[in-house]
KEKE-3310 file (N, C-alpha, C; in steps of 0.2 Angstrom, whole numbers, plus 5000, padded with zeros to 4 digits):
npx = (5004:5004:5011:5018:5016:5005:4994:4990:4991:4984:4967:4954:4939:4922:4922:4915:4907:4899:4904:4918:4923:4930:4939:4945:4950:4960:4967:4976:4983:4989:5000:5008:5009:5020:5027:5026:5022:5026:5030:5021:5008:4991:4973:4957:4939:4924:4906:4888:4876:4867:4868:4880:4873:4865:4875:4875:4868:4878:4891:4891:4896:4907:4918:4918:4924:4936:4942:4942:4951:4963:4965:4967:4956:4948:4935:4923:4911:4898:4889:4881:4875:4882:4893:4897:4890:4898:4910:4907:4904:4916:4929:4937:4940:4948:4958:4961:4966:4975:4969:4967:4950:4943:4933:4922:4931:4930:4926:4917:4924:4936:4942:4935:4937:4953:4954:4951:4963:4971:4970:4972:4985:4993:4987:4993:4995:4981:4967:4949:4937:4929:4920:4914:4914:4906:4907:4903:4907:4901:4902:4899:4890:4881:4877:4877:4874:4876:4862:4866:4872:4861:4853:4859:4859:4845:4841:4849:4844:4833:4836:4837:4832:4837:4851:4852:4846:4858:4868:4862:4864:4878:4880:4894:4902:4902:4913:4923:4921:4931:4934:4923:4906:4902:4891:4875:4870:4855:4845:4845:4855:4866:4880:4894:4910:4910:4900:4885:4871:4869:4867:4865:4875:4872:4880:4893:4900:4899:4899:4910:4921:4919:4919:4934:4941:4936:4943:4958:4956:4954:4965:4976:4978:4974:4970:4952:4942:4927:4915:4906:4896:4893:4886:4888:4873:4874:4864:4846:4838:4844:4844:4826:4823:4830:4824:4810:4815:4821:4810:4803:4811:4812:4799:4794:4804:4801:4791:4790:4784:4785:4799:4801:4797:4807:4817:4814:4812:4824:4827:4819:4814:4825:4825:4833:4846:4852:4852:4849:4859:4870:4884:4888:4905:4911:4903:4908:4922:4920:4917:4920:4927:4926:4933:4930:4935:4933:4941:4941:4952:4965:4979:4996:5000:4992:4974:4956:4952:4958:4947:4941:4940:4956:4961:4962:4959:4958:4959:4958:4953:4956:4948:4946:4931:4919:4914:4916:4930:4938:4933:4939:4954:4955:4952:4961:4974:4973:4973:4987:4994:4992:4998:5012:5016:5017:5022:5018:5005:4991:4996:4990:4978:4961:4944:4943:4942:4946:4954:4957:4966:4976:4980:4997:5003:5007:4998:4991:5001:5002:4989:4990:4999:4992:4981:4972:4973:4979:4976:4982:4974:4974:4978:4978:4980:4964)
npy = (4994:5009:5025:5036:5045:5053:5066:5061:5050:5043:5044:5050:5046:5054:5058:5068:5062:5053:5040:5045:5054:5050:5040:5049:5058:5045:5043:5055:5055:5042:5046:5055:5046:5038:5045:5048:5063:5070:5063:5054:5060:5063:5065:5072:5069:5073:5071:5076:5077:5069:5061:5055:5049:5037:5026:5012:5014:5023:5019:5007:5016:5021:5013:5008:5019:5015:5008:5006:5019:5012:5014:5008:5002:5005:4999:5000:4994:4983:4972:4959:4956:4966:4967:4953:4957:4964:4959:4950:4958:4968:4960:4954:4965:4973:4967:4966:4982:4981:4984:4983:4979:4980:4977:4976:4981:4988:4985:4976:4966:4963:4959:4947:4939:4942:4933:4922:4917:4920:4911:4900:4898:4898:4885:4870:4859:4854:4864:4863:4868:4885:4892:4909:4921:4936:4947:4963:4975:4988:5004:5015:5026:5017:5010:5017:5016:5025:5029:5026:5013:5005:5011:5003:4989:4988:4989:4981:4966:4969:4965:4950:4942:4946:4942:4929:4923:4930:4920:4911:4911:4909:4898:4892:4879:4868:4870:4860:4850:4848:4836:4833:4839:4856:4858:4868:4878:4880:4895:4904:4899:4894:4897:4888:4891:4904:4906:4914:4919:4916:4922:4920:4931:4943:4949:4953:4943:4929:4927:4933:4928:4915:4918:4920:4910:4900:4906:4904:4892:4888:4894:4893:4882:4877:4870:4872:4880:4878:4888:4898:4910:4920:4931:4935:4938:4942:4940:4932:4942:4954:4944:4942:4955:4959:4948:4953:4966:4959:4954:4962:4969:4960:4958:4970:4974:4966:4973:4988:4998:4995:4997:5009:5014:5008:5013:5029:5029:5023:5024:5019:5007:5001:4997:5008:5007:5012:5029:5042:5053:5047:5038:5046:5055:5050:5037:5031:5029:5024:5008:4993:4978:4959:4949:4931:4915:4898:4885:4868:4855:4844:4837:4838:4825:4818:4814:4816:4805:4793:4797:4806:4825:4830:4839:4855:4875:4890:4907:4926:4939:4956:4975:4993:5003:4996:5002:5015:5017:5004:5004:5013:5010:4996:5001:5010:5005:4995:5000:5008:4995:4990:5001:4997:4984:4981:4968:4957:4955:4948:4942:4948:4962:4963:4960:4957:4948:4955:4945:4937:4946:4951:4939:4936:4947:4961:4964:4961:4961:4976:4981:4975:4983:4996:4994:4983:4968:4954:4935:4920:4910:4897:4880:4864:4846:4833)
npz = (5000:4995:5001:5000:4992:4995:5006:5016:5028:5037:5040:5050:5047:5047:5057:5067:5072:5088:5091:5084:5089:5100:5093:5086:5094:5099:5091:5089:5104:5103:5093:5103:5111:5105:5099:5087:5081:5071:5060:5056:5042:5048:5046:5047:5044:5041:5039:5039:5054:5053:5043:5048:5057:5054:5050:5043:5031:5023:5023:5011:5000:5006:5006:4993:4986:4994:4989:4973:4976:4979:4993:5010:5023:5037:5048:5061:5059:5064:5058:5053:5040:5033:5033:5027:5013:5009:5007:4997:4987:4986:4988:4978:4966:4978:4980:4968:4967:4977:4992:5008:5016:5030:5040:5056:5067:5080:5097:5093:5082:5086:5101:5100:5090:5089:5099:5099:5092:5099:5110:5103:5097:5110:5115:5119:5107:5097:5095:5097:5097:5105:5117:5121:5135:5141:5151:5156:5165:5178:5183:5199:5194:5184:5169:5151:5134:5117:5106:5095:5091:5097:5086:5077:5079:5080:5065:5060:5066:5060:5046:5045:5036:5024:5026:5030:5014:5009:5013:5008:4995:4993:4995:5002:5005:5017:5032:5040:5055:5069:5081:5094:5090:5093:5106:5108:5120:5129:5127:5139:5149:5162:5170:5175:5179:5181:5187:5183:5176:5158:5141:5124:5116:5103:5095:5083:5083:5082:5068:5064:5069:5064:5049:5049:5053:5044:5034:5037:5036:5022:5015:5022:5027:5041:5057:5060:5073:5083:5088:5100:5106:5121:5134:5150:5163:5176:5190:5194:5195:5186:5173:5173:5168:5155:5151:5146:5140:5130:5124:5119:5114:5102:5097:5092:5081:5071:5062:5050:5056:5071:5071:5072:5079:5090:5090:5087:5104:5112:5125:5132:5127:5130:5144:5149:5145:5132:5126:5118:5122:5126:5136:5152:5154:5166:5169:5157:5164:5175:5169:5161:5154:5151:5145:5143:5136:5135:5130:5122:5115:5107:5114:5108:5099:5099:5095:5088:5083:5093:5103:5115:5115:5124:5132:5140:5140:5148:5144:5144:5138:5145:5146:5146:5147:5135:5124:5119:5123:5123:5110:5101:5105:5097:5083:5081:5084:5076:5064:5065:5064:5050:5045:5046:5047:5036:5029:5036:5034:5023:5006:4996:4995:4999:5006:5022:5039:5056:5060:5051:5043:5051:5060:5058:5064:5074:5081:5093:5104:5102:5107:5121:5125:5127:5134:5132:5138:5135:5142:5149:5158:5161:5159:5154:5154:5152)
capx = (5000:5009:5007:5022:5011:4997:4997:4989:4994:4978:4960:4947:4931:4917:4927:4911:4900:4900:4910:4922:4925:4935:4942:4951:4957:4964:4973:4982:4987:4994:5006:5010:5014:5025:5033:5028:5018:5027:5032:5013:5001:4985:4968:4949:4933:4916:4899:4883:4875:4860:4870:4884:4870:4863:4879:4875:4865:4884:4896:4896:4899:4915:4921:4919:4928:4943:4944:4940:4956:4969:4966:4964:4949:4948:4928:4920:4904:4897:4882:4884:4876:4884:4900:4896:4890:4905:4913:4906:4905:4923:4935:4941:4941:4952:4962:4968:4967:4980:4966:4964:4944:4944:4926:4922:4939:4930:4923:4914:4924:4942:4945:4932:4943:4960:4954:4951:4967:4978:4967:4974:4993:4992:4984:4998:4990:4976:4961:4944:4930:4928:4917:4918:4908:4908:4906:4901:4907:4900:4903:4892:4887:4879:4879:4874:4875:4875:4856:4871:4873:4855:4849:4862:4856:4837:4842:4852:4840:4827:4839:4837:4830:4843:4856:4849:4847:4866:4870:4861:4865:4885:4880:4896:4906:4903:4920:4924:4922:4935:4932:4914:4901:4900:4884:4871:4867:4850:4844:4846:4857:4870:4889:4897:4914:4910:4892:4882:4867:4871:4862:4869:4880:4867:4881:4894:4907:4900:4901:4919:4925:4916:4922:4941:4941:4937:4951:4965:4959:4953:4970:4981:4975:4975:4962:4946:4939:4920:4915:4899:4899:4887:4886:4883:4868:4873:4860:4841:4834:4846:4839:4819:4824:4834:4821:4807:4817:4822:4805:4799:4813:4811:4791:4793:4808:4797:4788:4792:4782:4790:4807:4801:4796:4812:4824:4812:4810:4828:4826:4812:4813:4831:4824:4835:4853:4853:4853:4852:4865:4876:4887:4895:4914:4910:4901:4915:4930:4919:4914:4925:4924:4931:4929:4932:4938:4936:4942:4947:4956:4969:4987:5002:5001:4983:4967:4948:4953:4959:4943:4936:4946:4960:4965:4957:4962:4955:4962:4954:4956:4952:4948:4942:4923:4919:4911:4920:4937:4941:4933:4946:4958:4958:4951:4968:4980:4973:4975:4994:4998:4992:5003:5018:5017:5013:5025:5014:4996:4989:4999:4985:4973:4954:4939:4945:4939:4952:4957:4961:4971:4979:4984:5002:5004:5010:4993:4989:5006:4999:4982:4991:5003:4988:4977:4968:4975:4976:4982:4981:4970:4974:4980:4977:4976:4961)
capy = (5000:5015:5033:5041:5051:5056:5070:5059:5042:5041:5049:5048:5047:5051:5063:5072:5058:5050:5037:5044:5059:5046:5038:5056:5056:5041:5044:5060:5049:5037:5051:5058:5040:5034:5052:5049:5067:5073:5056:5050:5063:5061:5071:5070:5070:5073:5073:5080:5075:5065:5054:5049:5043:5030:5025:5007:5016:5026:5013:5005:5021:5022:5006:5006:5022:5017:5002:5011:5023:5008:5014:5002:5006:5003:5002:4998:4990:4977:4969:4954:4957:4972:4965:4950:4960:4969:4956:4948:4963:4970:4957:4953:4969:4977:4963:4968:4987:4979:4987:4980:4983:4979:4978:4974:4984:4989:4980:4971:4960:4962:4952:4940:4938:4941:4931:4914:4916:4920:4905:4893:4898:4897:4880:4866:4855:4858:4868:4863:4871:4887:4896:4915:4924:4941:4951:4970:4981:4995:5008:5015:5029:5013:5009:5020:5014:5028:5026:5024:5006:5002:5010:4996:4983:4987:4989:4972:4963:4969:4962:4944:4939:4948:4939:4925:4924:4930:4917:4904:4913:4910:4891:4888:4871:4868:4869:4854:4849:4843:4831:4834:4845:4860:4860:4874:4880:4883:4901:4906:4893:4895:4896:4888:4894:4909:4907:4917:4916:4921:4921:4920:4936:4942:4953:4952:4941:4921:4928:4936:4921:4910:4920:4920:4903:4898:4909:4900:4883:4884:4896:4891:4875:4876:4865:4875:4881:4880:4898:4901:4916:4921:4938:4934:4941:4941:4936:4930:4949:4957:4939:4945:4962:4956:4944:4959:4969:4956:4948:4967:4971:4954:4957:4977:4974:4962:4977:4992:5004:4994:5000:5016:5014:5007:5020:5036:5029:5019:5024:5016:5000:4996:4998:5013:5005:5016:5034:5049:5056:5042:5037:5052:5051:5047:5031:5027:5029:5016:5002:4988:4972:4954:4940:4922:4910:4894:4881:4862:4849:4838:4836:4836:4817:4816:4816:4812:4794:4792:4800:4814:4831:4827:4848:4860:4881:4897:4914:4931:4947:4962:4982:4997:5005:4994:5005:5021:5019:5001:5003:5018:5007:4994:5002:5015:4999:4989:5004:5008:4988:4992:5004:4995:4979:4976:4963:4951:4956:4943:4946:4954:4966:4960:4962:4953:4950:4957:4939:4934:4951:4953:4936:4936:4955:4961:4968:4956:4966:4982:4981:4973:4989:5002:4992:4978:4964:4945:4932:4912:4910:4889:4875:4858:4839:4831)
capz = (5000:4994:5007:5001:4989:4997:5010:5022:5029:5041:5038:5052:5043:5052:5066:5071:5075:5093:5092:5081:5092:5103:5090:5083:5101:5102:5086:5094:5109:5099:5090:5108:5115:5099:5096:5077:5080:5063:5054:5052:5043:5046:5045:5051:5040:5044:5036:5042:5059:5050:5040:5052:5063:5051:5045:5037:5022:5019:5021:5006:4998:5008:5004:4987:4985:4994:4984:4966:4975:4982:4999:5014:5026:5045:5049:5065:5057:5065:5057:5047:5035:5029:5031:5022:5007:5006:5004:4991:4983:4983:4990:4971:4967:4982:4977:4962:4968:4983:4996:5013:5018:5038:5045:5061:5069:5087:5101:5089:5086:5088:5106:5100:5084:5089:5108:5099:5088:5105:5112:5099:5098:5116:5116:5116:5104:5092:5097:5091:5101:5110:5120:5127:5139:5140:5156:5159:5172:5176:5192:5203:5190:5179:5161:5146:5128:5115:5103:5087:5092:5097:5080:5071:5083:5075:5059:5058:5066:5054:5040:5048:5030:5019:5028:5026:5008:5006:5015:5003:4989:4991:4995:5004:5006:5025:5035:5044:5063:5073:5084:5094:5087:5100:5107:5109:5127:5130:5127:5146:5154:5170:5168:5182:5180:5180:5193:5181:5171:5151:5135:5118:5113:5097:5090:5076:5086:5078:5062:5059:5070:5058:5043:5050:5054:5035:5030:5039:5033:5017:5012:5026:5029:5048:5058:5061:5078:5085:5091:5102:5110:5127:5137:5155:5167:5183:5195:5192:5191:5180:5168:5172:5167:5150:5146:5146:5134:5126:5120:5118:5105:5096:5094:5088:5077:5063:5059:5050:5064:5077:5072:5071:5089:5095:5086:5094:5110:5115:5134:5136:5126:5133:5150:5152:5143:5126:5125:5115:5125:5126:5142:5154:5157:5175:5168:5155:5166:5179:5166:5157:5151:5152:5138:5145:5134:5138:5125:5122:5110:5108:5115:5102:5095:5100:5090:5086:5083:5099:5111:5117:5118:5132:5133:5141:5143:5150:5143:5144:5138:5150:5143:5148:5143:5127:5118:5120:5124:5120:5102:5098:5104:5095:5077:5080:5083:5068:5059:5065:5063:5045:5042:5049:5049:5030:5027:5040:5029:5016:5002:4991:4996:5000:5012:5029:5046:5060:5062:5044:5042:5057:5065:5058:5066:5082:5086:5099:5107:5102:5109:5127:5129:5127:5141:5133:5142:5134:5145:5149:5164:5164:5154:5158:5152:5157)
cpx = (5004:5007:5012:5021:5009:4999:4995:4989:4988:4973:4956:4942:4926:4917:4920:4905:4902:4905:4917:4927:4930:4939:4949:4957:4963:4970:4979:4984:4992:5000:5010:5014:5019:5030:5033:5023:5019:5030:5024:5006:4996:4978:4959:4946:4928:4910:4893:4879:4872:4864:4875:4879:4865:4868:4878:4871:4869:4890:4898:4897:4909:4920:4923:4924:4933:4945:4946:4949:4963:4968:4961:4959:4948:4940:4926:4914:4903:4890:4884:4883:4877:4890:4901:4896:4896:4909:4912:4906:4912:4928:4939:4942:4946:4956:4967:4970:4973:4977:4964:4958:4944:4936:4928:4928:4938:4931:4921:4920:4932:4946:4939:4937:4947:4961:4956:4957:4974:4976:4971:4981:4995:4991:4989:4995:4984:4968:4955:4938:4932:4922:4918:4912:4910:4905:4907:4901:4907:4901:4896:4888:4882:4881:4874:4877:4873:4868:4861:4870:4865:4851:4853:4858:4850:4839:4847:4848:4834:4828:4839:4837:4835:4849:4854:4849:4854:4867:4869:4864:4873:4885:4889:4899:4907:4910:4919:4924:4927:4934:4923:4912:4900:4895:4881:4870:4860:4851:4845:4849:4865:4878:4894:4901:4914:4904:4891:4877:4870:4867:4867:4869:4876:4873:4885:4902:4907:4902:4909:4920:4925:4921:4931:4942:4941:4943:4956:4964:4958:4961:4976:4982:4974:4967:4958:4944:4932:4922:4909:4900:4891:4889:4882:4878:4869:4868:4851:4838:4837:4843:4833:4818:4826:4828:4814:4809:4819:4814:4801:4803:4812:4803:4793:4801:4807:4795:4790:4791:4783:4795:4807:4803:4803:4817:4821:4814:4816:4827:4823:4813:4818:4829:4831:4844:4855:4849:4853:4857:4870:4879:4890:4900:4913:4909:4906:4918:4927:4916:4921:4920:4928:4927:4934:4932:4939:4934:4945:4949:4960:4976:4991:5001:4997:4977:4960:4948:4956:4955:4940:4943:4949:4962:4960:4960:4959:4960:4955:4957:4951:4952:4943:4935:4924:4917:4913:4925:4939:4940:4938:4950:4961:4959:4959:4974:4978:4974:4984:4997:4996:4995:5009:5020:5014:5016:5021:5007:4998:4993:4995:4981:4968:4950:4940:4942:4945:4956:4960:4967:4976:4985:4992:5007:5007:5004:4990:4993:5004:4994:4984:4993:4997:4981:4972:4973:4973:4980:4978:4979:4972:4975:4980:4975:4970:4964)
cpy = (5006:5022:5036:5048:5054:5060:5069:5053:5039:5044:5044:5049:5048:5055:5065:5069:5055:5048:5040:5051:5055:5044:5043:5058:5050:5042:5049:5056:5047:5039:5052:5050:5038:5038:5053:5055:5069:5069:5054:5057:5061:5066:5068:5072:5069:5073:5075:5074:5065:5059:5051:5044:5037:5029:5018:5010:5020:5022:5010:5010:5023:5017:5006:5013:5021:5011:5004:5015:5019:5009:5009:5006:5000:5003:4995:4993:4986:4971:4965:4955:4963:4968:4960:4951:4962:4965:4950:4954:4966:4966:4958:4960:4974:4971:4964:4977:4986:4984:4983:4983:4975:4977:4977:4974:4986:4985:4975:4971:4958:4957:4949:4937:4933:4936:4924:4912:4914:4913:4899:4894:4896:4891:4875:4860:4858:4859:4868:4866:4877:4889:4903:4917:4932:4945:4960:4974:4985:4998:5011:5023:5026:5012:5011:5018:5021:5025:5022:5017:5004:5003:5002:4990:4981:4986:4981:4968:4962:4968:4955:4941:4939:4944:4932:4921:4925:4925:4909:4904:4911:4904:4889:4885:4873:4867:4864:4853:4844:4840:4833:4839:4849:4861:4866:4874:4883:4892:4905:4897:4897:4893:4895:4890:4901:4912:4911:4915:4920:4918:4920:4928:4938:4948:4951:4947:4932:4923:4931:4931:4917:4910:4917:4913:4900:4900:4905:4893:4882:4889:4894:4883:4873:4871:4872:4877:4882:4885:4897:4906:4918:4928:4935:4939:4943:4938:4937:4940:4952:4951:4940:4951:4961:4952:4950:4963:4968:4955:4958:4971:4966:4954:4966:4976:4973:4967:4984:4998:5002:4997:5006:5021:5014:5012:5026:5036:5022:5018:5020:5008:4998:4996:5003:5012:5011:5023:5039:5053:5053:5043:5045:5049:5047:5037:5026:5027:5024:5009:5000:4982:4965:4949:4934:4918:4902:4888:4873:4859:4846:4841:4835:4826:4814:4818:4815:4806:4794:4793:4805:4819:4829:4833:4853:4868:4885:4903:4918:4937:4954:4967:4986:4997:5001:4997:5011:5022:5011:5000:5006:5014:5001:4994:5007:5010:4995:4993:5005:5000:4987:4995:5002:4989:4976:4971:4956:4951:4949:4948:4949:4957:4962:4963:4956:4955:4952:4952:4938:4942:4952:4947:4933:4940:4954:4965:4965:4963:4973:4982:4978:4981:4996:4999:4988:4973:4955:4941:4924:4912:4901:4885:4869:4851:4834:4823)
cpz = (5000:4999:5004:4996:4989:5002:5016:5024:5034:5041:5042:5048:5047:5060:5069:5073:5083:5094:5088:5084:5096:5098:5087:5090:5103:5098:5088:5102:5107:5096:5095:5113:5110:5097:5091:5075:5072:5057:5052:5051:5042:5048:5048:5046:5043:5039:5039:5049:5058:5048:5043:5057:5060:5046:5041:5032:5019:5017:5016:5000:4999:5005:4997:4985:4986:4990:4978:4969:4978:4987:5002:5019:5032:5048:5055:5066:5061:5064:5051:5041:5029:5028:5027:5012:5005:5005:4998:4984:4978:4986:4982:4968:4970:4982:4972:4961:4975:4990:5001:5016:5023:5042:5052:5068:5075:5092:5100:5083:5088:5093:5107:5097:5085:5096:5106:5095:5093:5108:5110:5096:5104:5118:5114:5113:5100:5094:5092:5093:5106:5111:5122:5130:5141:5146:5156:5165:5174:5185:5195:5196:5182:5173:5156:5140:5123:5109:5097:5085:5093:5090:5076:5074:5078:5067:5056:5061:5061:5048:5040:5038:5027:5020:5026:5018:5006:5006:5010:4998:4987:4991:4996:5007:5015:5028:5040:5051:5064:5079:5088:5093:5094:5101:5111:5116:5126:5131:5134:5150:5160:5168:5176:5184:5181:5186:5192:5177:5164:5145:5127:5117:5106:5094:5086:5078:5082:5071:5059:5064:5066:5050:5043:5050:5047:5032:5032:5037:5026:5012:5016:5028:5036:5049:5060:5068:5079:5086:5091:5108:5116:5130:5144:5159:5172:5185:5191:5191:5185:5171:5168:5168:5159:5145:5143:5139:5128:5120:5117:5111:5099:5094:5090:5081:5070:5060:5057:5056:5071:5077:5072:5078:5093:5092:5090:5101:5113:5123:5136:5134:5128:5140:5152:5150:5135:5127:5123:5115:5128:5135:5144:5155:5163:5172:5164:5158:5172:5175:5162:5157:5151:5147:5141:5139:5137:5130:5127:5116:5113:5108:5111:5104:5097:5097:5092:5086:5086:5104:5109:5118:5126:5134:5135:5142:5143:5148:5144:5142:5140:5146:5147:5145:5138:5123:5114:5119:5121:5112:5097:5100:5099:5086:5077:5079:5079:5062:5058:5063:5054:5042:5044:5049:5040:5027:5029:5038:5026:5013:4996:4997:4996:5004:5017:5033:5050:5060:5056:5042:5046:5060:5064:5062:5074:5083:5092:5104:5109:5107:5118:5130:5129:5131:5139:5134:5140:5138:5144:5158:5164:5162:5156:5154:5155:5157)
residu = (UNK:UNK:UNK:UNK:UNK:UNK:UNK:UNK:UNK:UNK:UNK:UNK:UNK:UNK:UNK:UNK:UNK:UNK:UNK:UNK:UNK:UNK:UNK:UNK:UNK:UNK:UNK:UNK:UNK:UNK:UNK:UNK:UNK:UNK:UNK:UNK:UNK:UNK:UNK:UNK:UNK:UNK:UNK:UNK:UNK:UNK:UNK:UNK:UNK:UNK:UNK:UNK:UNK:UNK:UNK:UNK:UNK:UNK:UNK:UNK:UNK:UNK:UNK:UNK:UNK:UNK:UNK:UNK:UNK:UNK:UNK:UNK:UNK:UNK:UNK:UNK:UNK:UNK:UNK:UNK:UNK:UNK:UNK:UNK:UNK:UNK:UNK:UNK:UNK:UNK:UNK:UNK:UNK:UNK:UNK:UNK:UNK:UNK:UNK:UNK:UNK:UNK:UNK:UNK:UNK:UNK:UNK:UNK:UNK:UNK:UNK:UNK:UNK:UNK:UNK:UNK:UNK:UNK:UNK:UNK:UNK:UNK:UNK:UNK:UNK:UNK:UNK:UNK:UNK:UNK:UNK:UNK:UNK:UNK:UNK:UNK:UNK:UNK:UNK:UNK:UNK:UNK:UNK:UNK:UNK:UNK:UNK:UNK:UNK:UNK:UNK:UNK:UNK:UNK:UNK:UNK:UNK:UNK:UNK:UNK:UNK:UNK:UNK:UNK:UNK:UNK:UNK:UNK:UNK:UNK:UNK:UNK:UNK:UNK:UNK:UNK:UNK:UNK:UNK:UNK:UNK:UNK:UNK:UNK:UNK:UNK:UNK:UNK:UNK:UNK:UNK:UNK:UNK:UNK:UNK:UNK:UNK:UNK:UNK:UNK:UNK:UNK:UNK:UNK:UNK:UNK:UNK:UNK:UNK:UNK:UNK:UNK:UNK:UNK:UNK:UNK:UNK:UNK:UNK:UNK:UNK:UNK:UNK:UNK:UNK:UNK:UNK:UNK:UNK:UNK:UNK:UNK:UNK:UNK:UNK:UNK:UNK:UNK:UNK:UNK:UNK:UNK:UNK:UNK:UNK:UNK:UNK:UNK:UNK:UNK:UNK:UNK:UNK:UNK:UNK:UNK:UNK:UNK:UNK:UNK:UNK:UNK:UNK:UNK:UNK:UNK:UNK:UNK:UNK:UNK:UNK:UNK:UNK:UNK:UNK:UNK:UNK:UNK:UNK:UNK:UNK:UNK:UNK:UNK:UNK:UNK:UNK:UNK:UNK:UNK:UNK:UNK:UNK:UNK:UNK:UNK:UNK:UNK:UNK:UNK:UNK:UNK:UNK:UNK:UNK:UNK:UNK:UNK:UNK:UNK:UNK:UNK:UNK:UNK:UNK:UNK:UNK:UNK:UNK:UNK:UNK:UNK:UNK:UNK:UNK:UNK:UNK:UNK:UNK:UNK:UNK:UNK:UNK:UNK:UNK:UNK:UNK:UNK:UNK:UNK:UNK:UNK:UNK:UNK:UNK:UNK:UNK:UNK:UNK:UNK:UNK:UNK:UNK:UNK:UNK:UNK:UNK:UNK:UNK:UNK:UNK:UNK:UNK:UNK:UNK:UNK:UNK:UNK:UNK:UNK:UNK:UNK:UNK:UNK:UNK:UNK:UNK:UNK:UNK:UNK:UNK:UNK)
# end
């Protein structure tokens, strides 16, 4: 990817929307902690309030641009089936423009990605199944979600079909299980490890695991990894509470004048978690996040034709606010591991998950020294 051209070697797009207000922040950070204030320029873009705040109906505008202009593109998105699209759309194309287009570069889905990636280099033996669970902690100021997120939430769920349908339409070649088929958890089931009730995770973290996971075996050959992902509850009311606004978003969503509903009136249908006015500092400097990881396989010179997985490991990766502070983190260091690290890329240009572009990089390293935190919680033969 050539910069030595152009007058600018990084471009926030988007600078004066919510999240992207932090995001220009972290970027200045990043200059003042690396000292490369006057070796890396880069600049900020904005568009109009209205349309940053329904960004999936501009994005693939974005895309298709920087592909059409060689340039790579760092985007937070996290709805499948945009990101799907796009890559059926422009992979081959930003391919033969040598353009890396990044989706899903925040919280969604970064240290889901790059979690079960450390999970299975970590893992001495070969890694056929994980699990993660994702815990939220918030301070005594609680937890606020900006509406930005709750709009896409509506607006991708209300795409269920469209997804759908891609997915038939690409028709393909099932990837392979290694050893037992991971089984589903009931809808609301109980996590001993961890003594919490959790649900299934409904955002963009099966899907770009899924994705990246095909990338490495059917180009790399590697073995393949299950991936189900859950979000725990804590205790029996925060689940009465959940279920409530759950069964109230999944009945108004079907309908176009339900969605109308839940995009005016977030406050009310999150029971008070989405907000027009997005989290205060207070709130983000007391919330974080923990994703558990718990995985098994087989021992070096151990398989499926021998048994049941004999390997079992816990890893986690800790961060500040997810939405906020750890989103600019990790969209800023996949951009810097972008610009730096482009020997360790696929050797063409495409439309990647974080995992399939990344897992040769030192963004793991990156993303530890700026305070998201991967480690190995337990490794064990059973």
């Amino acid at each position: 990817m050539e910069t030595n051209q152009r007058p600018y070697h990084l471009v926030v797009f988007g600078a004066s929307g919510f999240t992207g207000q932090f995001v220009a922040e972290e970027v200045a950070r990043e200059q003042v902690a690396s000292g490369q204030s006057s070796s890396l320029p880069w600049a900020v873009a904005g568009r109009s309030r209205e349309k940053l705040q329904r960004y999936r109906f501009y994005g693939e505008p974005v895309v298709k641009a920087c592909v059409e202009n060689g340039t790579s593109c760092i985007d937070i998105c996290g709805e499948p089936q945009f990101l799907e699209l796009m890559y059926w759309k422009y992979h081959e194309k930003a391919a033969e423009k040598g353009a890396y287009i990044i989706g899903s570069s925040g919280f969604d889905s970064i240290p889901a990605d790059l979690g079960v990636i450390y999970t299975k280099n970590k893992m001495n033996g070969t890694l056929t199944a994980v699990e993660s669970f994702l815990t939220i902690h918030s301070g005594p100021e609680g937890l606020c979600i900006h509406d930005g997120t709750w709009k896409s939430a509506v607006y991708g769920f209300g795409d269920q079909s469209n997804l759908k349908k891609l997915r038939n339409e690409a028709n393909l070649k099932p990837v392979p299980i290694i050893g037992p088929k991971l089984k589903r958890r009931w809808p609301l089931s109980y996590c001993r490890e961890l003594s919490s009730y959790s649900v299934p995770f409904l955002g963009a973290d099966v899907s770009v695991v899924r994705r990246t996971q095909r990338y490495l075996h059917e180009t790399l050959e590697q073995s393949p990894v299950q991936y189900a992902a859950y979000i725990n509850m804590g205790g029996i009311t925060s689940v009465i509470k959940l279920m409530f606004a759950g069964l109230f978003f999944l009945f108004f969503v079907r309908f176009g004048i339900g969605r109308q509903l839940l995009i005016k009136f977030p406050w009310l249908f999150s029971f008070g978690y989405f907000s027009k006015q997005g989290p205060t500092q207070k709130q983000m400097d007391g919330s974080s996040f923990t994703l558990r990881f718990f995985g098994q396989g087989y021992s070096q010179g151990f398989g499926p034709e021998k048994g049941k997985p004999n390997t079992r490991i816990c890893t986690q990766v800790k961060g500040p606010e997810p939405g906020y502070v750890a989103t600019p983190i990790a969209m800023v260091q996949a951009a810097m591991t972008l610009l730096n690290d482009a020997s360790d890329l696929p050797s063409m240009g495409g439309v990647f998950t974080p995992g399939a572009a990344f897992f040769r990089t030192k963004l793991i390293d990156r993303l530890n020294q700026r305070g998201m935190e991967f480690s190995v919680i337990s490794s064990s033969e059973v």
